[in-house]
C-alpha positions in Angstrom: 96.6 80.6 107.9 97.4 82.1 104.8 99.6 85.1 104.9 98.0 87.9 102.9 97.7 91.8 103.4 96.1 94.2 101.5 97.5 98.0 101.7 95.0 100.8 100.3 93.8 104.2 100.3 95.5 105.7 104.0 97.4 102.9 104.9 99.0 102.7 101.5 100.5 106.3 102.1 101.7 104.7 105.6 103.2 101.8 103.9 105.1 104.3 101.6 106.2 106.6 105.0 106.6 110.4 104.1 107.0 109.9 100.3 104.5 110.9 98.1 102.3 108.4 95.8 102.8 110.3 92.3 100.0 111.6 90.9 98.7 110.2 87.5 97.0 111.3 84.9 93.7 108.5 83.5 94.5 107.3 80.3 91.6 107.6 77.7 90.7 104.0 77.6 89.6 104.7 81.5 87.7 107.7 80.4 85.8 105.4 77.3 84.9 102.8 79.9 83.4 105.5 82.5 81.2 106.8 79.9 79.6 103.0 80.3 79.3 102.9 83.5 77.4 106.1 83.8 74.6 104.0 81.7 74.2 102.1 85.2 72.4 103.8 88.1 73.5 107.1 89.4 75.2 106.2 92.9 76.9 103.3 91.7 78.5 105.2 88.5 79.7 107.7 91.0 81.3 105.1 93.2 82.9 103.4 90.1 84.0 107.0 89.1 85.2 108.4 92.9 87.0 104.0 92.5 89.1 104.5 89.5 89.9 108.3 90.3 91.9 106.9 93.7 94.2 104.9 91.4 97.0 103.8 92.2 95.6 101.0 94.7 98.8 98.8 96.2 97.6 95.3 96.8 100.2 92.3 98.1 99.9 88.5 99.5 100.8 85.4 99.1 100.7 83.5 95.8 98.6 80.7 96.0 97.5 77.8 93.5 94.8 78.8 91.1 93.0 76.9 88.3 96.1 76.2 86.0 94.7 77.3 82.8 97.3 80.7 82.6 100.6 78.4 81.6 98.6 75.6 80.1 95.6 76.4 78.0 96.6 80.6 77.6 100.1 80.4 77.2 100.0 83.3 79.6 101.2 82.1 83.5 99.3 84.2 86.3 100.1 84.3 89.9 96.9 84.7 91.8 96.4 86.0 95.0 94.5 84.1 98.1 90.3 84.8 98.6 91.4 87.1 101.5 93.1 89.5 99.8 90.1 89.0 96.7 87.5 89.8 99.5 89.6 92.8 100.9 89.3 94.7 97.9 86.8 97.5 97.8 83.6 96.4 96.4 83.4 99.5 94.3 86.5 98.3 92.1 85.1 97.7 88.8 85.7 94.1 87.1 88.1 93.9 84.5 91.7 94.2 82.8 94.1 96.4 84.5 97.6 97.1 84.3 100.4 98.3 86.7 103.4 96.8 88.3 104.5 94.6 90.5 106.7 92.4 91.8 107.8 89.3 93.9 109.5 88.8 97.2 110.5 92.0 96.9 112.8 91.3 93.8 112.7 93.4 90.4 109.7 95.3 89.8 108.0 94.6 86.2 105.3 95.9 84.1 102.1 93.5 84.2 98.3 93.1 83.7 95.9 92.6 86.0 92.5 90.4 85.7 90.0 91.0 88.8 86.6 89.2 88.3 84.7 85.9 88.0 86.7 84.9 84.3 82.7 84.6 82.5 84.4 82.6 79.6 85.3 80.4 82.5 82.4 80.7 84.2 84.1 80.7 87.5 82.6 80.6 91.0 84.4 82.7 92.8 86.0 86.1 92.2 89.7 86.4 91.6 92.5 88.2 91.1 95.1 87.2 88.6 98.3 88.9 88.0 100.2 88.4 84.8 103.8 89.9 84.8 106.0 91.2 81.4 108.8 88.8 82.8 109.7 84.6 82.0 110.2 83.8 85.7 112.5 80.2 86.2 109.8 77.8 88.0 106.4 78.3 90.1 105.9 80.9 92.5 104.0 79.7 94.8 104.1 80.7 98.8 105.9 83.6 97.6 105.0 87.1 97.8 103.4 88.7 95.1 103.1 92.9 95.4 100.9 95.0 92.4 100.5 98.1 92.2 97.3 98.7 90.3 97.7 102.0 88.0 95.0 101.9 85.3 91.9 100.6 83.7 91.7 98.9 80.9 88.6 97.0 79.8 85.7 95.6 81.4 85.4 91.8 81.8 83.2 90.2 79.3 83.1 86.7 77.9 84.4 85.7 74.3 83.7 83.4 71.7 86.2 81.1 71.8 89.6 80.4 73.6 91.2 82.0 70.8 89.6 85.4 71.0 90.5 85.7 74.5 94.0 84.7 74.0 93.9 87.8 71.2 92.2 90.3 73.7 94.9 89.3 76.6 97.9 90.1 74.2 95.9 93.2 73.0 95.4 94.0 76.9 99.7 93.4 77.4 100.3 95.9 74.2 98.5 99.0 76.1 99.7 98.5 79.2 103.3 98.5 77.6 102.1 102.4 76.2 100.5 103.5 79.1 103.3 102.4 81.6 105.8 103.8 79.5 104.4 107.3 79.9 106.1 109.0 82.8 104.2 109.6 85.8 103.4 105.9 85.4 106.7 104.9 84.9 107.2 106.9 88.3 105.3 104.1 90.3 108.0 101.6 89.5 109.8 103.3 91.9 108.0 103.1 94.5 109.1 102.5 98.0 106.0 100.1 98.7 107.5 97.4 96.1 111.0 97.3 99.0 108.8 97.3 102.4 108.8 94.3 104.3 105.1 93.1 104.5 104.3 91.4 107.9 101.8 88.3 107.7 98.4 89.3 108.7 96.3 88.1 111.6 
């Protein structure tokens, strides 16, 4: 069985004992995007809303094999985490770009974006979650541990034209998370006791 645990909400504080999960202010490209989703119907804008407000969410399994396309047809490697850490994410987590930090087997902790959704210029048929880190790492990854902490909103997921607009929107994607993680109560969550805690394999 695939080892994979997702921490979130209570048991995120539990994971991070007595310390405190710094608070952090929502960057205006989170407050553009809300102003869409209020479009939707009432109950599920306030979910996405009450969703993106509980930010940071702290997220870790094993990294497993996706479709390939990140290194190959991107230029931009992912490390993707198994379907049962996909499905374990609240349903009220809104599709899209994010970015936040993470890390791997417990090493260095680096800035990265995040992808969670069904990749529409893809066309994929399941949901995933794809983790791209501000780091050249030496060979794959896989069966290793991947931890994120999720920190902001970016974008909603969309589809694009061609390869090549998607490749722009990625880089555009890396560029603000760069600014926003470099403000200070973001840059906090680097530090975070989560990214050192031994994760035990779930059941």
């Amino acid at each position: 069985m695939e080892r994979a645990v997702v921490i979130l909400d209570k048991l995120a504080r539990n994971a991070l004992r007595s310390q405190r999960i710094p608070s952090i202010k929502r960057p205006s490209a989170c407050g553009n995007h809300l102003e869409r989703h209020r479009s939707t119907s009432g109950s599920e804008s306030k979910e996405v809303r009450e969703m993106l407000s509980q930010l940071p969410l702290f997220a870790g399994g094993e990294i497993v094999r996706g479709f390939g396309r990140g290194s190959k047809e991107l230029g931009i490697p992912t490390a993707n985490f198994p379907l049962e850490v996909v499905k374990s994410l609240p349903e009220s987590l809104p599709t899209g770009a994010y970015y936040g930090w993470a890390n791997v087997d417990n090493g260095p902790v680096h800035k990265m974006v995040l992808s969670v959704g069904w990749n529409p210029f893809y066309n994929n048929k399941e949901k995933s979650v794809e983790t791209h880190m501000l780091h050249d790492f030496n060979g794959d990854l896989y069966g290793q541990i991947l931890k994120i902490c999720i920190v902001g909103y970016l974008r909603p997921e969309r589809s694009f034209d061609s390869l090549e607009s998607l490749i722009a929107a990625i880089r555009a994607d890396i560029e603000q998370a760069k600014q926003f993680l470099g403000e200070e109560d973001k840059a906090k969550l680097q530090d975070a006791p989560f990214f050192s805690e031994k994760l035990s394999p779930s059941k």
